[in-house]
C-alpha positions as a Markdown table, in Angstrom:
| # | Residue | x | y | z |
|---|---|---|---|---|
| 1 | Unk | 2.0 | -63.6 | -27.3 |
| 2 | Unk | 4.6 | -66.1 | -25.7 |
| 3 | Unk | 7.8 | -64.4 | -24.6 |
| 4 | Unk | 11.3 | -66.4 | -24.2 |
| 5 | Unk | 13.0 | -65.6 | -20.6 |
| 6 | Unk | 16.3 | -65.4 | -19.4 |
| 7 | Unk | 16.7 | -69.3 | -19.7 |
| 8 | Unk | 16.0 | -69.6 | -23.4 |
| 9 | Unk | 12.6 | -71.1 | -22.0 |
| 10 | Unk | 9.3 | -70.5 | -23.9 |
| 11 | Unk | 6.4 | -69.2 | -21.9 |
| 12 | Unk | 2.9 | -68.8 | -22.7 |
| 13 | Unk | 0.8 | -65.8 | -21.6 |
| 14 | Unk | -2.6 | -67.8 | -19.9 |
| 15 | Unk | -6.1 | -66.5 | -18.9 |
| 16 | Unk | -7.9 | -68.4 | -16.2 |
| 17 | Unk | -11.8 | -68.4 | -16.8 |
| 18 | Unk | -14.8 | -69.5 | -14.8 |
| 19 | Unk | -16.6 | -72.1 | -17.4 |
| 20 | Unk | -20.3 | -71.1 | -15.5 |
| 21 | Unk | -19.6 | -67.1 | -15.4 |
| 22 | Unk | -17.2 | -66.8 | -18.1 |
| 23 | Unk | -15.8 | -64.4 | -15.4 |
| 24 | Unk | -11.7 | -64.0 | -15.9 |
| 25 | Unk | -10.2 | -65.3 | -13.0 |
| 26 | Unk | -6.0 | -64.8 | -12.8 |
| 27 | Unk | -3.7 | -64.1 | -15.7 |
| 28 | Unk | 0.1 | -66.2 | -15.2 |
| 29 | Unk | 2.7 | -67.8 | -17.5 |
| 30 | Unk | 3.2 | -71.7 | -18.5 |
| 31 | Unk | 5.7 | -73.5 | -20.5 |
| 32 | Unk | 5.3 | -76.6 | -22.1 |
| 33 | Unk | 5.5 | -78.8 | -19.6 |
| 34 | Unk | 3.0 | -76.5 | -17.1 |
| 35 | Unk | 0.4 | -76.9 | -20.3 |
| 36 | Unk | 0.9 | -80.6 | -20.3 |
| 37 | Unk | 0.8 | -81.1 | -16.5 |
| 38 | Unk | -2.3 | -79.0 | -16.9 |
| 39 | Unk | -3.7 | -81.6 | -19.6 |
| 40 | Unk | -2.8 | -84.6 | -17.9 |
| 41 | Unk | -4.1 | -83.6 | -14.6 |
| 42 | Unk | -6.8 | -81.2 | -15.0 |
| 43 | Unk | -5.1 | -78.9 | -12.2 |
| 44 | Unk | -4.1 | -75.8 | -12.9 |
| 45 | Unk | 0.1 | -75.9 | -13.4 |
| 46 | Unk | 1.8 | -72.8 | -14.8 |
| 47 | Unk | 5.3 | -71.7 | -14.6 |
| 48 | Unk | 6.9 | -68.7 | -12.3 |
| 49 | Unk | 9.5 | -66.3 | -13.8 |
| 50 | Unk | 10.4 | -65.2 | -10.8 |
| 51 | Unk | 11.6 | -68.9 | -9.3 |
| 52 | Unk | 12.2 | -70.2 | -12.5 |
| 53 | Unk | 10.1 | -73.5 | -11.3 |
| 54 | Unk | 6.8 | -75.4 | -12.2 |
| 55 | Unk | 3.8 | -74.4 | -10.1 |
| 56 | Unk | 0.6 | -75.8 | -9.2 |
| 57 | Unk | -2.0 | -73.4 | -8.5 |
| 58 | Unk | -3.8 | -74.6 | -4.6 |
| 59 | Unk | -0.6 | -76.7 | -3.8 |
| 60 | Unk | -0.3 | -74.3 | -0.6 |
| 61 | Unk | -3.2 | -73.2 | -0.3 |
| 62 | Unk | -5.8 | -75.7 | -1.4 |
| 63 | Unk | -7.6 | -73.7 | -3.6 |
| 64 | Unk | -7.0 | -76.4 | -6.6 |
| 65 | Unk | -8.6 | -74.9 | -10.1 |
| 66 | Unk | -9.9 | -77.8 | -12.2 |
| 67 | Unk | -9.1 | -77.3 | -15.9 |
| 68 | Unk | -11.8 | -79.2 | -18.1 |
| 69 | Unk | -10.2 | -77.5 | -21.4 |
| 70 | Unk | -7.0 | -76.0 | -22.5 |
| 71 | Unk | -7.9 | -73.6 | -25.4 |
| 72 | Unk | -5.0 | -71.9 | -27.7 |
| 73 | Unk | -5.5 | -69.0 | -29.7 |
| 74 | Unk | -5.8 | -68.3 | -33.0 |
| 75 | Unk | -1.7 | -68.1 | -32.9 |
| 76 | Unk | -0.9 | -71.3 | -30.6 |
| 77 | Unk | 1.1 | -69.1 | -28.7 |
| 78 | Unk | -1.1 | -67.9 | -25.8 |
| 79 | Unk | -3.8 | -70.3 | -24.2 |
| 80 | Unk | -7.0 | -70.0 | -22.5 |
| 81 | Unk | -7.6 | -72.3 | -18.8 |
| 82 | Unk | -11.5 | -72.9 | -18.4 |
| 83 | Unk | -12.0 | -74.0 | -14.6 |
| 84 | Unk | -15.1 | -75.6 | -13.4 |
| 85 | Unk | -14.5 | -75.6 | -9.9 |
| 86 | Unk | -15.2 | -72.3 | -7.8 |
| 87 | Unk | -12.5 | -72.5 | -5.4 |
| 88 | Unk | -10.7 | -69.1 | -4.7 |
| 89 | Unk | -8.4 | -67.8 | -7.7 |
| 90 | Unk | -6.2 | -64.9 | -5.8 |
| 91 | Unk | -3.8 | -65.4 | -2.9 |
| 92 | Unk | -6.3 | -62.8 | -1.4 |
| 93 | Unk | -8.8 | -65.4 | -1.5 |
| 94 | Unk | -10.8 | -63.6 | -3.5 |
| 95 | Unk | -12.9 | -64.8 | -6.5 |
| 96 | Unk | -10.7 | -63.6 | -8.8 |
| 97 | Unk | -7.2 | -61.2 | -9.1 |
| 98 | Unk | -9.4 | -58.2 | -10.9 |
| 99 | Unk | -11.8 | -58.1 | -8.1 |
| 100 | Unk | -11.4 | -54.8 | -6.0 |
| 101 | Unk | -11.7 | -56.3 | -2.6 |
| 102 | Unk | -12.2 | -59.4 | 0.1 |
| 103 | Unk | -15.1 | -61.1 | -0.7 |
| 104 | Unk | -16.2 | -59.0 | -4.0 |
| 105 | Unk | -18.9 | -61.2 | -6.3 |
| 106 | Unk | -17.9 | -59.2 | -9.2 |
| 107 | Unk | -18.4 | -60.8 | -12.3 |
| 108 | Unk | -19.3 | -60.1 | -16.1 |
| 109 | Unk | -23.5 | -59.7 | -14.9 |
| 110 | Unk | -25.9 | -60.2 | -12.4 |
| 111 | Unk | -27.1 | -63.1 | -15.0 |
| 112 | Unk | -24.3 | -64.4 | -14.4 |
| 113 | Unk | -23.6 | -64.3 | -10.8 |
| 114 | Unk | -26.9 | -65.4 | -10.3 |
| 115 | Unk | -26.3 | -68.7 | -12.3 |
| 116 | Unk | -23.2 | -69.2 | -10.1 |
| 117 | Unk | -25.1 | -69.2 | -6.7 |
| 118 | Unk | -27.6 | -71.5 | -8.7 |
| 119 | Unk | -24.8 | -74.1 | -9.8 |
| 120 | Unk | -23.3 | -73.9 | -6.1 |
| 121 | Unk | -26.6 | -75.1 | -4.3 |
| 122 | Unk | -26.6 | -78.3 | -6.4 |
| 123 | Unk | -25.7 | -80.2 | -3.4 |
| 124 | Unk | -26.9 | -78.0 | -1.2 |
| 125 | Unk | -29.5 | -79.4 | 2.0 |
| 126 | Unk | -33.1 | -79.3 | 0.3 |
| 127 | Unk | -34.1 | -78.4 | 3.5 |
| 128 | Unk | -32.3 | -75.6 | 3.6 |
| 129 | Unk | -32.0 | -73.9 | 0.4 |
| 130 | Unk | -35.2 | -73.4 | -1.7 |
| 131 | Unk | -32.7 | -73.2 | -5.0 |
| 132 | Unk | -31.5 | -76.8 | -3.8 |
| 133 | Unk | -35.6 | -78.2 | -3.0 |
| 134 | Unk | -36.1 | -77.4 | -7.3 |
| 135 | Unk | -32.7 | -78.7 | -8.2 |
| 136 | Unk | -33.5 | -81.8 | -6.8 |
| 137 | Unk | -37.3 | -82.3 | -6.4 |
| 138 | Unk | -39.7 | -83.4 | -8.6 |
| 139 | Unk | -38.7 | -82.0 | -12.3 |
| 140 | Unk | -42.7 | -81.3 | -12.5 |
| 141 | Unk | -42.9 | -78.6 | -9.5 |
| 142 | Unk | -40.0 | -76.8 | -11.5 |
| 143 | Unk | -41.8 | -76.5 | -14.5 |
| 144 | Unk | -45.3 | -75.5 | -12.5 |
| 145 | Unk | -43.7 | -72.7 | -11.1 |
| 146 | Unk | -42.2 | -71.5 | -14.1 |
| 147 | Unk | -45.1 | -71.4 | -16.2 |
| 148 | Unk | -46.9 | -69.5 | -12.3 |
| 149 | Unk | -44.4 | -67.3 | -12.9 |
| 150 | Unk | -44.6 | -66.5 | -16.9 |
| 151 | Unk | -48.2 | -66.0 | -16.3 |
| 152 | Unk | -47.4 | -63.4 | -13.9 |
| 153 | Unk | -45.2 | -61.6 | -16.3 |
| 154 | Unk | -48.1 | -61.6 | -18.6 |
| 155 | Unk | -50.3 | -59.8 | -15.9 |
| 156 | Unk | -48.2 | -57.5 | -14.8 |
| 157 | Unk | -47.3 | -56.4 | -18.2 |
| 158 | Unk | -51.1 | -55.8 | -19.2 |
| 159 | Unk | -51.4 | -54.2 | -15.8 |
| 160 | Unk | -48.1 | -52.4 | -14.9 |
| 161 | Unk | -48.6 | -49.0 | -16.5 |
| 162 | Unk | -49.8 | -47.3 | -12.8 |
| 163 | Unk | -45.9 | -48.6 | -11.2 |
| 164 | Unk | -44.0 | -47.5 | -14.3 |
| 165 | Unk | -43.0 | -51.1 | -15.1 |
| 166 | Unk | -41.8 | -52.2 | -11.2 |
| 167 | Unk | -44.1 | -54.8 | -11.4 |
| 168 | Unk | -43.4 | -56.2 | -14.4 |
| 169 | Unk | -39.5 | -56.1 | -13.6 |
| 170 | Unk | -40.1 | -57.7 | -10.7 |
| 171 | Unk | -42.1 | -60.5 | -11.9 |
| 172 | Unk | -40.0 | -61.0 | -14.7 |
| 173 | Unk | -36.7 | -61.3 | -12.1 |
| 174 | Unk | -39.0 | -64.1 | -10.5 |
| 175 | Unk | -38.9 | -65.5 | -14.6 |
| 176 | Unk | -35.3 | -65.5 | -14.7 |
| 177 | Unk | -34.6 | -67.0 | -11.7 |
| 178 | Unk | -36.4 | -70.1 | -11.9 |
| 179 | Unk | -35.6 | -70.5 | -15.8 |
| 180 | Unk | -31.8 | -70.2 | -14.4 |
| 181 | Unk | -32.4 | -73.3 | -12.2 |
| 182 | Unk | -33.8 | -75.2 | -14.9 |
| 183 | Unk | -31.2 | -74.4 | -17.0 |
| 184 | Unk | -28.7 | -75.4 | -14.3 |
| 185 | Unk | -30.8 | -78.4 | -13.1 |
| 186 | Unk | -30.1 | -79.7 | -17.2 |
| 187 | Unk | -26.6 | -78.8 | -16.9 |
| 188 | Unk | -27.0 | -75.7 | -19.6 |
| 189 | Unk | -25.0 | -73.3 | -19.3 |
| 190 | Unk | -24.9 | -69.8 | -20.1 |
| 191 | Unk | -22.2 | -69.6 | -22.6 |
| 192 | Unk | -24.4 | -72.4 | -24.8 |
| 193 | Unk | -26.7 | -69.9 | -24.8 |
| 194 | Unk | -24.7 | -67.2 | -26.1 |
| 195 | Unk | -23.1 | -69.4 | -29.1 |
| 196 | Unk | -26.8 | -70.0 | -29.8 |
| 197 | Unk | -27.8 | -66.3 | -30.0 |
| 198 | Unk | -24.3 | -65.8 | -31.7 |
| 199 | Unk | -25.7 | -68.5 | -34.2 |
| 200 | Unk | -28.7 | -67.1 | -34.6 |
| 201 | Unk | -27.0 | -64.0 | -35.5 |
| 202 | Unk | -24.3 | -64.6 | -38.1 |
| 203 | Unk | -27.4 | -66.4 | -39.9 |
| 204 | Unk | -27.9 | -65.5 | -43.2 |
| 205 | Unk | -31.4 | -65.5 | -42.7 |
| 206 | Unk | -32.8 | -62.0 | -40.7 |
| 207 | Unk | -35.3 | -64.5 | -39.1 |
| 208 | Unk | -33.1 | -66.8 | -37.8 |
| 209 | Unk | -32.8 | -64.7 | -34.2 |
| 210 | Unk | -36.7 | -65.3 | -33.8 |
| 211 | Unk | -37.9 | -68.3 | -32.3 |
């Protein structure tokens, strides 16, 4: 909820989250004209009750967060900051203020993370990075591989009883990788997907979470 400071100044409570990972990045106060700033600019502006002042976030450091949407709350009085950029959120330099130390790649799941390192070798050097050669080679090898590799799930799970299911976790790890990249490769992200399960589940219809 917004709290009033010393000033007689309105400030809004406002969660910074990764738009790829849905992971929670920083939590900081902005007034009006932070959240307008924010709008206009796309960069991250909030407001510090400690210097009384307007603030962009990266200004020092360079670690700019690029807004693509400013989300309220049910209440308008506390808002939500989705980034699309993966620049550094704590002064740390760390992914994000709840992480526990340098460097941590703590998010809300490995599904997650994973999709992150996918959506970072976009530009990567083909020749370098086999996640870059299928984001931007031939759409055709993608798909081959994926269906190599659903076929695999198949065998191992007709043939996996002797490993207690380590083959068939394997192979379907293999699965979910290379259907991440071709989610990423069409610009899909993981949070459509969850609206469409959450669709599928406030259906009326107790079908309507097959395919």
């Amino acid at each position: 909820m917004a709290v009033i400071n010393e000033a007689g100044k309105i400030l809004y409570p406002v969660v910074v989250q990764r738009a790829t990972t849905r992971q929670v990045l920083m939590c900081a106060f902005a007034d009006d004209e932070a959240l307008e700033l924010t709008r206009k600019t796309k960069r991250a502006h909030f407001y510090s009750r400690s210097r009384q002042s307007l603030w962009e976030k990266g200004l020092t450091s360079g670690n700019y967060l690029i807004v693509q949407d400013v989300l309220p709350d049910c209440d308008n009085d506390s808002f939500l900051y989705v980034v699309s950029n993966d620049n550094p959120a704590c002064h740390r330099n760390t992914t994000s203020c709840f992480d526990n130390s340098p460097g941590s790649e703590d998010g809300p799941n490995p599904l997650a993370r994973l999709y992150q390192y996918i959506h970072e070798r976009q530009n990567a050097d083909p020749n370098q990075s086999y996640t870059a050669q299928l984001l931007q080679g031939p759409l055709e090898k993608l798909l081959k591989k994926i269906g190599e590799e659903a076929i695999e799930v198949i065998v191992a799970a007709a043939t996996d009883s002797h490993t207690e299911g380590a083959d068939l976790v394997w192979e379907s790890c293999d699965l979910l990788y290379h259907l991440s990249v071709l989610l990423a490769r069409f610009d899909v992200s993981l949070q459509t997907l969850d609206q469409e399960l959450i669709r599928r589940h406030e259906s009326s219809s107790p079908e309507a979470l097959e395919p």
